[in-house]
N, C-alpha and C positions, 0 to 999 in steps of 0.2 A: 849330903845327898849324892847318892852314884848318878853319872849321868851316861845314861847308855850312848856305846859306841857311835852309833850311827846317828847318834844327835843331832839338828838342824843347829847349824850358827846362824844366832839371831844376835845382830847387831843394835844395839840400844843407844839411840842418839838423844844427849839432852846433857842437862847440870847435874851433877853427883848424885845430888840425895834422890832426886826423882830416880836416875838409874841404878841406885841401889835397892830403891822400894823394888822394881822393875825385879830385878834380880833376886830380889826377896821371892817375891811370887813366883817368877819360875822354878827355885830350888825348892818349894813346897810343894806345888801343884803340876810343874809340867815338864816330867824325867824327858820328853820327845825333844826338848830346846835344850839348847846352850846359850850361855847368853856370855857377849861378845861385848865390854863397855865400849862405848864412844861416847867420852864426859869431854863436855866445852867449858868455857865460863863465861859466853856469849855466845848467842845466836846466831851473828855475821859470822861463828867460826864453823857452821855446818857443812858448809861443802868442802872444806880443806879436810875435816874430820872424814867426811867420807872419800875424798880421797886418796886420803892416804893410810886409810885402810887395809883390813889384808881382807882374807876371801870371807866371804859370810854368804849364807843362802837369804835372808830377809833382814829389811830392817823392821824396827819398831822407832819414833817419835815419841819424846813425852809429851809432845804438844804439837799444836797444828800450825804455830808460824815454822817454825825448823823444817816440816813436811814439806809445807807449801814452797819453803826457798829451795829444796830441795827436789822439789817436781819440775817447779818451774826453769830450773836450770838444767833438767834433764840427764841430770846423773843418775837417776835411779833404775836401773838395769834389774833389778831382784823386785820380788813381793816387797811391798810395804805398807805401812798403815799407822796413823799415829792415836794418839789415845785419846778419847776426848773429856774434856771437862761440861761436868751432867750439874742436875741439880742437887744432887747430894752435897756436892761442893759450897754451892752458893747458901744451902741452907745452914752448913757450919759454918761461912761468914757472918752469915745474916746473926747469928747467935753471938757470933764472937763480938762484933760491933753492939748490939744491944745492952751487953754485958761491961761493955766498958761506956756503957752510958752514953753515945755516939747515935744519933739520929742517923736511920740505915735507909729514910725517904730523900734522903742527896746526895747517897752515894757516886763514884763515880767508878763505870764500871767495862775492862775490855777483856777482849776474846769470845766471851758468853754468847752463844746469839739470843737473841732481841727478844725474840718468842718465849724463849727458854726462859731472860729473867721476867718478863712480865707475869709466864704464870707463874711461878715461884714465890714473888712477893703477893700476889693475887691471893693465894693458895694459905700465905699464913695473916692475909686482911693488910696489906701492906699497898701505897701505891708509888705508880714509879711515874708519877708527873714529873718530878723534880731527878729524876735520875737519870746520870749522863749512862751511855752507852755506846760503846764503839766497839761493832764485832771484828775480827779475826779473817776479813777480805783482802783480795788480790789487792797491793799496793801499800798497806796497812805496816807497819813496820815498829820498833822495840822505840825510835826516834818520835813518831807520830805519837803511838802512846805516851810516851813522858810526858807530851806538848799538852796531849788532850786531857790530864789528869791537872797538871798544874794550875791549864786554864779554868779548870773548873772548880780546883780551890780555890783561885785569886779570887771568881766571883762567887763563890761558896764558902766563906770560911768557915774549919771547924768540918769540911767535909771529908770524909773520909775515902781512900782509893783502893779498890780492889784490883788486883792484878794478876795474868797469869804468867807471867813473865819475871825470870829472877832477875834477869839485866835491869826490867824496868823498876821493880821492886827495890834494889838496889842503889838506883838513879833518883828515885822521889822520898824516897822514906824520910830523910833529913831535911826535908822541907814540909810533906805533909804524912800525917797519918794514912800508913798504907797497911796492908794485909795482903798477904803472898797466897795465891788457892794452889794445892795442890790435889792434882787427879784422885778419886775414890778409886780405892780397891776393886771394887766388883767393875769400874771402868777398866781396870789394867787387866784384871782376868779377863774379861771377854775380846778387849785386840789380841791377846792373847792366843785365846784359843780359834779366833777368826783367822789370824794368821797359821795357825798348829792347819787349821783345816786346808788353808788355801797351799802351804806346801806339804799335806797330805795330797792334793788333788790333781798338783801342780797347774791350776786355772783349768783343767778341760771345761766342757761346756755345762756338763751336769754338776760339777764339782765347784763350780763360783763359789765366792764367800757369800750368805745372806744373810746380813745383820738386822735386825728388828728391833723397835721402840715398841714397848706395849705399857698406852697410858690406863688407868684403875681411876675411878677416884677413892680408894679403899684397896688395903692391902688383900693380894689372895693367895690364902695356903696350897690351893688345889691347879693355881697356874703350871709348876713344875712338871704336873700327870699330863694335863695339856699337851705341852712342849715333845715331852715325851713320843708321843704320837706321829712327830715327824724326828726324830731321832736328833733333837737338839738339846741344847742347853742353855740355860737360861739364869739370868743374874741380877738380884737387886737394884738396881739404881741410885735411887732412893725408895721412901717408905711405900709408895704405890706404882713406880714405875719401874722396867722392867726391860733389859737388854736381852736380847734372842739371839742365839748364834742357831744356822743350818749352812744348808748346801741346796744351791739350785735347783737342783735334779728331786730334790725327794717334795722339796716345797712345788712344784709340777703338779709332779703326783697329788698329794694331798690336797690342791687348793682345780684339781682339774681343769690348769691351762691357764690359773689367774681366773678362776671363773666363780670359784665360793673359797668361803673361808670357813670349815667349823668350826675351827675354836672359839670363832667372834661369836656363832650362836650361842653357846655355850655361857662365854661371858656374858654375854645378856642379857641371858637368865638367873645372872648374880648383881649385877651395877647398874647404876644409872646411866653411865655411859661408857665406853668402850672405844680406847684407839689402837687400830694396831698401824703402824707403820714400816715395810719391809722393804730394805734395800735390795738389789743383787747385782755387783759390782765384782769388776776382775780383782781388785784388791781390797782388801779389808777397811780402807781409808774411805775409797770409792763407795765402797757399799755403805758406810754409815753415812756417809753426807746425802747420799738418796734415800736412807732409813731416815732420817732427821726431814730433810724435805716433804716428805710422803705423810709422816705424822703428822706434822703442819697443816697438810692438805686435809687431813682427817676432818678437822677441827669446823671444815665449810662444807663435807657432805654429812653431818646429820649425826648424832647423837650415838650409834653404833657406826663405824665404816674399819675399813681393813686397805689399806690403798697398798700397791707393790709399787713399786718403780725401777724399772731398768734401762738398759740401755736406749730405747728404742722410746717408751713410751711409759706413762701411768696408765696401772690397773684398779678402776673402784668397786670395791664390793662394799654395799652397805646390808643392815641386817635390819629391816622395816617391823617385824612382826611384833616385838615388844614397844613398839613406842607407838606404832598405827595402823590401821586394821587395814588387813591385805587386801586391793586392789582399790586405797581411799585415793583419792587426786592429789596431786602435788603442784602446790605450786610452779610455774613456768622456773624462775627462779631460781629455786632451790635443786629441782630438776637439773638446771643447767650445771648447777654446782656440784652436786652429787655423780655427774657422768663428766667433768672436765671440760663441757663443751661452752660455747657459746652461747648467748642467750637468742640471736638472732637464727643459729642452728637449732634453737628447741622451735623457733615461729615458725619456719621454713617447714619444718617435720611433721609442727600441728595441721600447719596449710594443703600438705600432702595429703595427710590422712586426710581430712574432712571433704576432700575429692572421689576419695574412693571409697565403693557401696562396703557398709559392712565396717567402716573406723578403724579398721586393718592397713598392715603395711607388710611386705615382705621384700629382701634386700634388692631384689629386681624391679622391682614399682619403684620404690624410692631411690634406683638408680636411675632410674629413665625420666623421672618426676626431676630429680634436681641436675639432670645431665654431668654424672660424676661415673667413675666407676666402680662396678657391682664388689670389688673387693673392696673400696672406701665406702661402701654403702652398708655391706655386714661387719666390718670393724664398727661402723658407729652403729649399729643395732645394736652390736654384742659389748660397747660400753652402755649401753644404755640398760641392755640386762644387767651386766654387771652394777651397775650402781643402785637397779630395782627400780625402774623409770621405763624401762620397757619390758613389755611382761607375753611371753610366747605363748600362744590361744588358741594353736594349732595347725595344720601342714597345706598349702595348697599347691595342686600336682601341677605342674607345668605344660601336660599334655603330652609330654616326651618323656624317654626312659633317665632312669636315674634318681637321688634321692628329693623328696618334693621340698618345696621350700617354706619355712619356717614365719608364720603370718605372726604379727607383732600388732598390741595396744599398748599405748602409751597413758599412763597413772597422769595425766594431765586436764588441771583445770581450770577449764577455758572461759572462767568466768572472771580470772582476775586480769 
């Protein structure tokens, strides 16, 4: 591959083969990178790798312990972002172990987060009572790991250990049955190209990385056209899930301020259900950990939702019309769930309205009603639209010049 001049040095930090895969993919798909090894043979050797370095414009991580010892020591002066291990991964475990005849319900399993393996095994009728799990958190290290795989063969035998770790891999194998995962493809292309973007943009404020998780429960050919529409790209996962790369600025645009999502309608007129999760983060690492978060979040407002997350706050849109007839009541509850708030802030809100003539509220009433202020009073209105919980019914004029203010009812049913 020719790799043009003015190529970005992107520094690849990890064990050989990962950063060879790494390097595979760039000289196929991305002439804009150079790609710079920085091979360890353990993880404690990450921060001497980097620095003793030469110059590079970004790193890349094969994994998220090296990242994290690497953030946390405050060496990282450039873009970076590490690659995360999806369920694509864990489903060619799950096969590899069945295959050799190994009960895959006592697995023992780190890095993965929690969520991730439960629906996974969920997803092919599997359950994970008896499955250890230890993710990939602040303090968590290649040491802890070994400890936690051991311990749960001595009182498991015959259980087998999944790892994403070569150190640790390395370290138990000759005691128990282990299995090394290594990152999927369509995970390396999209740090990839998250990162191509974020030193296209160099972080301004329109130009952030926005990574997105888009769960299916059914594969769709017609997602890609979707994407398209806000000028992104979009990459397998696995068989129904769905990695998004964009840029801040145009998801703006498209979603008008965090306030609808069309694609999610769209999808819902093809699935049963529908998660989109979008991060948007100065770095590409950043942004998938709030794209990972956000989809989670999905999962407790309702059957279609689309949640952003950035720096500041969550954004919930949910998409009501396919699952229940526009303006039915909603549970207090699910309400609260659906808009991120409290459940004792849905009572407070019903208590409001049921004061004034008319079952309306507008953010100057319900600023004076809970003595807050009138810009904490239209943020929680406008999650409440956002989530389809509070529904705008029209203008009432204030008596003074300027635009009139915006009367709201709440889908709330005040019978449970």
């Amino acid at each position: 591959m020719n790799v043009a001049s003015d190529a970005y040095r992107l520094g690849v930090v990890g064990p050989s083969d990962l950063v060879s895969l790494v390097k595979h993919v760039v000289d196929k798909e991305f002439p804009q990178l150079q790609v710079t090894p920085r091979v360890y043979t353990h993880e404690d050797e990450t921060l001497e790798v980097i620095r003793t370095s030469g110059q590079v414009d970004a790193w890349l991580f094969t994994g998220v312990i090296p990242f994290v010892l690497a953030e946390h020591a405050g060496v990282l002066t450039k873009p970076a972002g590490y690659i995360p291990y999806t369920g694509a991964t864990l489903y060619g475990a799950l096969v590899e172990v069945m295959a050799a005849g190994h009960n895959p319900e006592t697995l023992s399993i780190d890095t993965l987060d929690r969520g991730l393996v439960k629906e996974g095994f969920a997803h092919v009728g599997l359950s994970t009572k008896h499955v250890a799990m230890l993710e990939a958190t602040e303090g968590v290290d290649s040491a802890r790991m070994i400890d936690f795989h051991l311990e749960h063969a001595r009182e498991n035998p015959g259980a087998v250990a999944i790892t994403c770790l070569r150190s640790v891999y390395d370290e138990i194998r000759g005691e128990v049955d282990a299995i090394r995962l290594a990152p999927a493809v369509a995970s390396v292309r999209g740090s990839l190209e998250a990162l191509s973007l974020e030193l296209a943009g160099r972080i301004s404020a329109d130009a952030q990385v926005a990574l997105g998780i888009v769960e299916l429960p059914e594969p769709d050919a017609d997602l890609a056209a979707e994407v398209a529409a806000i000028a992104g790209s979009v990459f397998a996962i696995d068989e129904s899930t769905y990695l998004l790369v964009a840029t801040r600025g145009v998801l703006l645009d498209y979603t008008n301020a965090w306030t609808a999502m069309p694609m999610l309608a769209s999808l819902a007129a093809r699935h049963a259900w529908v998660r989109i999760g979008l991060g948007i983060g100065r770095s590409a690492a950043d942004a998938e950990q709030r794209a990972r978060r956000a989809v989670t979040r999905c999962r407790t407002a309702g059957p279609y939702a689309a949640v952003f997350s950035d720096r500041t706050e969550d954004y919930v849109v949910t998409e009501t019309a396919a699952n229940d007839a526009a303006g039915a009541p909603l549970d207090p509850h699910i309400a609260a769930h659906r808009a991120g708030l409290s459940y004792s802030t849905i009572e407070r809100l019903e208590n409001v309205i049921a004061k004034i003539d008319g079952g309306t509220v507008t953010a100057a009433q319900l600023a004076a009603a809970l003595d807050i202020e009138p810009r904490s009073a239209r943020r929680t209105l406008k999650r409440l639209e956002r989530a389809g919980v509070a529904l705008p019914v029209g203008a009432a004029s204030a008596g003074t010049a300027g635009r009139p203010s915006v009367q709201y009812s709440l889908r709330l049913d005040r019978q449970v």
